[in-house]
Every structure is written in structure tokens, then in C-alpha cells.
ZATITI-510801 format. One line per 5 residues: number of its first residue (from 1); for each residue x, y, z of N, C-alpha, C, O, CB. Coordinates in Angstrom, 3 decimals, padded with zeros to 6 digits, m for minus. Glycine has a CB too. Example, Ala and Ser with C-alpha at 12.3 -4.5 7.8 and 13.67 -1.06 7.14 Angstrom:
BEGIN
1> 013.190:m005.690:007.800:012.300:m004.500:007.800:013.200:m003.300:007.800:014.236:m003.319:008.465:011.308:m004.473:009.046 ~ 012.850:m002.250:007.080:013.670:m001.060:007.140:012.900:000.030:007.870:013.409:001.138:008.039:014.084:m000.598:005.725;
This chain:
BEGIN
1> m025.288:m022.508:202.729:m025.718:m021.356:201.974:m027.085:m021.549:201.351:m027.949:m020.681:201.223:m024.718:m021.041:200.916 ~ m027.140:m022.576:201.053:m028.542:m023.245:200.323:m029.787:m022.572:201.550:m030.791:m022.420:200.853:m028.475:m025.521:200.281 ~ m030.049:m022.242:202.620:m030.685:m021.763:203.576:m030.739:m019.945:203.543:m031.517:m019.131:204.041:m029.995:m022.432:204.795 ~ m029.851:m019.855:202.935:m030.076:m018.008:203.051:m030.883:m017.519:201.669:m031.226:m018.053:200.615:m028.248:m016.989:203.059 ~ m030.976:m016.354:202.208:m031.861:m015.400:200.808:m030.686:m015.120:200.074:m029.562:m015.428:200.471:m032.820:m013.674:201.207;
6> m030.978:m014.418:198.784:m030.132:m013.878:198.543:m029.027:m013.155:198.291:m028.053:m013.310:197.554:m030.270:m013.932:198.534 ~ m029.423:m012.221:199.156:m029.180:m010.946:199.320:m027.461:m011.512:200.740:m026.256:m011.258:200.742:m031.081:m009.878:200.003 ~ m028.143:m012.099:201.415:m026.787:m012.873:202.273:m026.205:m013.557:201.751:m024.985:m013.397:201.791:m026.908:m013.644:203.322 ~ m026.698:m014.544:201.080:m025.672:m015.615:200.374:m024.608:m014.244:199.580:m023.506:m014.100:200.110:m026.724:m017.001:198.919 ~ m024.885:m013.460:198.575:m024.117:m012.282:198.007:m023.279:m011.723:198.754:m022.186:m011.436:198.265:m024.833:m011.304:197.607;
11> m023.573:m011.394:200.235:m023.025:m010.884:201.167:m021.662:m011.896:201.505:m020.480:m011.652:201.262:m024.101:m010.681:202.241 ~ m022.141:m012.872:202.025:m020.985:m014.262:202.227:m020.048:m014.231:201.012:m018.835:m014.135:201.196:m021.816:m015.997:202.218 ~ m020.336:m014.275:200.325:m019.736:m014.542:198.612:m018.687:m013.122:198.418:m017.480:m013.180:198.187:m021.412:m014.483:197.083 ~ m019.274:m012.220:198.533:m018.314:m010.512:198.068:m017.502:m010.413:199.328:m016.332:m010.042:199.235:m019.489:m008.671:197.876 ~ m017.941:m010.668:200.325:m017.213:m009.777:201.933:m016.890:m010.693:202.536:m015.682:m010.702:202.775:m018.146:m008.822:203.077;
16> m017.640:m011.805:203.047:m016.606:m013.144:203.988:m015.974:m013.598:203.574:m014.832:m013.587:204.034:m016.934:m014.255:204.526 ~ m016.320:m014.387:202.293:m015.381:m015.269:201.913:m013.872:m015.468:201.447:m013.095:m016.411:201.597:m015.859:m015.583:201.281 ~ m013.750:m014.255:200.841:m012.345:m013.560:200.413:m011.800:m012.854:201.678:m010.622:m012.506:201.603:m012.530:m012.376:199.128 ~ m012.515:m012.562:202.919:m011.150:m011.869:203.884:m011.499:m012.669:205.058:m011.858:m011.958:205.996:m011.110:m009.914:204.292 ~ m011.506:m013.822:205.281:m012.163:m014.973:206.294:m010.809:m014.703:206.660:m010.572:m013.794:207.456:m012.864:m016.711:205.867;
21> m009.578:m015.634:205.994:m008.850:m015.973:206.777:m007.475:m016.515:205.093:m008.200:m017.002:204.225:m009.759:m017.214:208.091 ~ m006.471:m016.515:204.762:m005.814:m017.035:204.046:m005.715:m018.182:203.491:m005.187:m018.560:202.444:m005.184:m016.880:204.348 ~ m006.429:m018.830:204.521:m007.138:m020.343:203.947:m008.189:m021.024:204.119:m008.098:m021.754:205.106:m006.594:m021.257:204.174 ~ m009.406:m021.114:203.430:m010.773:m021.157:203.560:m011.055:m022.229:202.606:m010.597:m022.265:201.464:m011.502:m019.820:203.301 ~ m011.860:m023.134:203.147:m012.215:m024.136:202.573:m013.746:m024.135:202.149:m014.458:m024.403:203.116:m011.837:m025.130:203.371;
26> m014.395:m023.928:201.074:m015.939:m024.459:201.015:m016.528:m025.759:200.362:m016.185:m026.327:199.325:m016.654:m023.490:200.346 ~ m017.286:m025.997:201.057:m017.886:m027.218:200.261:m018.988:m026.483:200.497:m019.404:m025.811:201.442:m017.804:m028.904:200.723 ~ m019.474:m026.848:199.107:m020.882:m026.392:198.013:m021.013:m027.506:197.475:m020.362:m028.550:197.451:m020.759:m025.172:196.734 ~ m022.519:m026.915:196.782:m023.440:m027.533:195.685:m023.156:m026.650:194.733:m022.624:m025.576:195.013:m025.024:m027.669:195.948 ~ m023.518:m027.041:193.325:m023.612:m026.152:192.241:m024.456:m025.215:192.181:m024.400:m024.250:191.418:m023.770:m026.684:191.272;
31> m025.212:m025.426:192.912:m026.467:m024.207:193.058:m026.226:m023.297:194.260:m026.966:m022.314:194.301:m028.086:m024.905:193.329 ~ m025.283:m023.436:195.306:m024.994:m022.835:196.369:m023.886:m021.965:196.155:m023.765:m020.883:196.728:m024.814:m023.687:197.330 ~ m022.958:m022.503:195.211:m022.252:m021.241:194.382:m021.827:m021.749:192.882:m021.033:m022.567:192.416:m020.732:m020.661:195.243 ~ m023.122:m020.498:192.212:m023.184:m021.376:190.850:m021.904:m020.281:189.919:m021.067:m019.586:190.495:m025.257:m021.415:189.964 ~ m022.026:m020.364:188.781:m021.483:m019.500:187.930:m021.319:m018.292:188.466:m020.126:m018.061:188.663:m022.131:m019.411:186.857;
36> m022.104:m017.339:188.814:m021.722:m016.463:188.848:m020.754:m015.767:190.110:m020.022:m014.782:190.021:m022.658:m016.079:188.525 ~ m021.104:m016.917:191.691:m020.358:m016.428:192.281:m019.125:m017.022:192.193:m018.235:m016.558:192.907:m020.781:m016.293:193.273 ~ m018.930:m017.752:191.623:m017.574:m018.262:191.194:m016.606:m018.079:190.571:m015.471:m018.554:190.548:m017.557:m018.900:190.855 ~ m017.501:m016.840:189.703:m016.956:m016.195:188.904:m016.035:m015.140:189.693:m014.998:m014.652:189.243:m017.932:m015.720:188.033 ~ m016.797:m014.786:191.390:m016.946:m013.263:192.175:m015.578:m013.848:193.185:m014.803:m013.050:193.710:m018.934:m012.793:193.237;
41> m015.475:m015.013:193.308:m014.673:m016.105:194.104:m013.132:m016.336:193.658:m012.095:m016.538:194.289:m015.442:m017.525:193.925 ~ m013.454:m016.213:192.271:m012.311:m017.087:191.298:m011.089:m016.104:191.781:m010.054:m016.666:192.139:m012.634:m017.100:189.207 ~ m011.138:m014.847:191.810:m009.926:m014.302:192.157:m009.069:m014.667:193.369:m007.864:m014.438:193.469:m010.158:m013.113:192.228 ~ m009.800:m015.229:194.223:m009.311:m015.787:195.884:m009.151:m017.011:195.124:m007.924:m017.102:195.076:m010.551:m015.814:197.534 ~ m009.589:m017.945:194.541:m009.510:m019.405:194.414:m007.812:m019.917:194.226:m007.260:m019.192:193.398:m010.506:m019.840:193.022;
46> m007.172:m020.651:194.620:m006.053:m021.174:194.183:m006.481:m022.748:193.713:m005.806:m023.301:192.845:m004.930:m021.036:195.345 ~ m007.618:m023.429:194.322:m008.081:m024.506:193.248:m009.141:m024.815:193.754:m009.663:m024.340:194.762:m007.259:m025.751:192.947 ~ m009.554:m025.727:192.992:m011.094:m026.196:193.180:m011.243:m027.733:192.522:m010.754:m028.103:191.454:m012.236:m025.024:192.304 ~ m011.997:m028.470:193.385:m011.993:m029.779:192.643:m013.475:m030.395:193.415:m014.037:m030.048:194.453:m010.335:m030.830:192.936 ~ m013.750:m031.290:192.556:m015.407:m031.678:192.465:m015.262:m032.869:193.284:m014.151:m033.395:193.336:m016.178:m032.038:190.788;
51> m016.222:m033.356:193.922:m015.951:m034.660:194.310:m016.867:m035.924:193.682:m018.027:m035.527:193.577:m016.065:m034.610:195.766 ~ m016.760:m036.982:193.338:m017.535:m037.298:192.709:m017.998:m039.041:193.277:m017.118:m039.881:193.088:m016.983:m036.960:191.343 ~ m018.718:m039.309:193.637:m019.072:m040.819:194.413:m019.151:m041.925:193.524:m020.171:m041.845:192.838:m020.515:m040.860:195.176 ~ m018.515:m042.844:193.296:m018.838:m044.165:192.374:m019.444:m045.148:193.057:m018.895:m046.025:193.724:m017.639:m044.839:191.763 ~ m020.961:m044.925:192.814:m021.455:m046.364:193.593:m021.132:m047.689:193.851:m021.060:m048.335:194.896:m022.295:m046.685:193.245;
56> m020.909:m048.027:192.389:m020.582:m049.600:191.847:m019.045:m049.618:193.009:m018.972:m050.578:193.777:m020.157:m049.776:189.506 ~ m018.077:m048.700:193.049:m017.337:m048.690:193.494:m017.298:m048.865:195.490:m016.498:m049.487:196.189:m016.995:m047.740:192.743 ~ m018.383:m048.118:195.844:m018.514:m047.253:197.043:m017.629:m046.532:197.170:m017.245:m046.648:198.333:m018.627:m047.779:198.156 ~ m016.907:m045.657:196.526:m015.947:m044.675:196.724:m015.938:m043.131:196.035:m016.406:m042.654:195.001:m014.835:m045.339:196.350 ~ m015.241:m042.672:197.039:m015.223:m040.766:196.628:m014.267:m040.472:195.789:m013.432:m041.270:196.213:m014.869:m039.622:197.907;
61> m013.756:m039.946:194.936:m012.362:m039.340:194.497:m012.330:m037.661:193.982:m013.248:m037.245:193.274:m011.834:m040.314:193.173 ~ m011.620:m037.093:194.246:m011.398:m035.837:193.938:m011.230:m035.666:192.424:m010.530:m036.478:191.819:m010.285:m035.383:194.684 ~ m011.880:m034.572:191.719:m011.108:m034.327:190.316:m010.958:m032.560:190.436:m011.642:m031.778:191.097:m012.212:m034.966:188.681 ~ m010.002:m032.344:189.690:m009.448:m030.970:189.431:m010.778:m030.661:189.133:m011.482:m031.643:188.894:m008.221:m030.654:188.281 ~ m011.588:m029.002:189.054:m012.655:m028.202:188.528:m013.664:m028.281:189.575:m013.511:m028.815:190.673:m013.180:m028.665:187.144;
66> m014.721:m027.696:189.131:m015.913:m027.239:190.148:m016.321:m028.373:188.705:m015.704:m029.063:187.894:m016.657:m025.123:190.608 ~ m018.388:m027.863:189.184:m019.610:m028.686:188.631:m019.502:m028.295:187.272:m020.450:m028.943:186.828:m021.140:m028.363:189.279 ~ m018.929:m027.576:186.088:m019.784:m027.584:184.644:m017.870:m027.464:184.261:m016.879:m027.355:184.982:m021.407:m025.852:184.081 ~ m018.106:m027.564:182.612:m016.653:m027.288:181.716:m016.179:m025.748:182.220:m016.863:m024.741:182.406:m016.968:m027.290:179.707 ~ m014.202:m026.059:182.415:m014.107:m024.879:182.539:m013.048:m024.267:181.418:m012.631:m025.249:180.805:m013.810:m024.678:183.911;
71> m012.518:m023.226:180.958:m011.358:m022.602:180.291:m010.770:m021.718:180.821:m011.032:m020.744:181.526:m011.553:m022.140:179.242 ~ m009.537:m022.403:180.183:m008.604:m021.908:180.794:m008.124:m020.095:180.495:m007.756:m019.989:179.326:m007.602:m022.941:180.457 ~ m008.059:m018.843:181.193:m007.311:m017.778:180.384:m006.332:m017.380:181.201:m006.639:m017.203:182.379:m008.109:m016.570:179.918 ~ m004.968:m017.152:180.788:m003.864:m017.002:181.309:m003.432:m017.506:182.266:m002.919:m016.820:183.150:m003.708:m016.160:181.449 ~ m003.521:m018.832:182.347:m003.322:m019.927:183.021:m004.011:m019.811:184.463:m003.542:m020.050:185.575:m001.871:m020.175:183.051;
76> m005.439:m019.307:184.026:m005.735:m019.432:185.598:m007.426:m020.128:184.924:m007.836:m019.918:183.782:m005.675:m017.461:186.857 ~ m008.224:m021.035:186.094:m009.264:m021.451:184.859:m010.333:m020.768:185.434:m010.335:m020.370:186.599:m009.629:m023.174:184.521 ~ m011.269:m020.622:184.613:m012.624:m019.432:185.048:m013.783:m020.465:184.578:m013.673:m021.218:183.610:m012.703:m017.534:183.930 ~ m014.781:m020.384:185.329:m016.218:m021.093:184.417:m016.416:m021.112:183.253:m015.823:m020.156:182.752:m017.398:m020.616:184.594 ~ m016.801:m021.537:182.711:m017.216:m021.126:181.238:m018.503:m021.025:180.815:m019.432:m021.775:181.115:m016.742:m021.949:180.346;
81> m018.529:m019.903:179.983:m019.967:m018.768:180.173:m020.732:m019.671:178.947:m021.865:m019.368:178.574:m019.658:m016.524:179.682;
């Protein structure tokens, strides 16, 4: 997504992404879907988790959330504005 204008990336985000298919996987950057389309997303989302690399370690591990703090409302979690 990082390669499109705007105006498509919006397009991908409102119209593909939610009627692709029942189970759709993205891997992003925080800037490839930041706050706001995540916000446009969150209703399709059933979860989301960050991945995060430990050098010292050489290893990947998954954590629950996308890139920034999120809160929780009615038990579903949304970005936080």
C-alpha cells in the first residue's frame, strides 16, 4: 500500500478490504494503515497483533494490538485518538 496514492490506498481500505473474502490477512506498516484507516477497518477486524523483532534475541513474537495504545469500548478495542 505504501506505493499507491491516496485516493487508492482509501479505495483498498473502504471497498476491498472488508468484502475480499471472510478471511483476510494484512500485513502493514503504521503508516500504510495508520489511525484512521483502522479506525475504517476496525469493524471487519476480529484481531490484530504487532510483530515485534528482538535483536539481542534474533527472534519475532506476536503481541495482541496494532502500532500505538489502544482502548478498549464495549469490549471491542479501537485506536486511541
Amino acid at each position: 500500500m505504501a506505493r499507491l496514492d491516496a485516493e487508492h490506498r482509501s479505495h483498498l481500505v473502504e471497498r476491498y478490504f472488508p468484502r475480499a473474502s471472510h478471511q483476510v490477512i494484512i500485513l502493514s506498516t503504521d503508516t500504510e494503515v495508520d489511525q484512521h484507516f483502522y479506525a475504517d477497518l476496525e469493524p471487519h477486524i476480529a484481531r490484530a497483533y504487532h510483530l515485534s523483532y528482538n535483536d539481542k534475541a534474533k527472534k519475532t513474537t506476536g503481541e495482541e494490538g496494532y502500532f500505538w495504545p489502544t482502548e478498549t469500548t464495549n469490549g471491542r478495542k479501537k485506536p486511541a485518538k
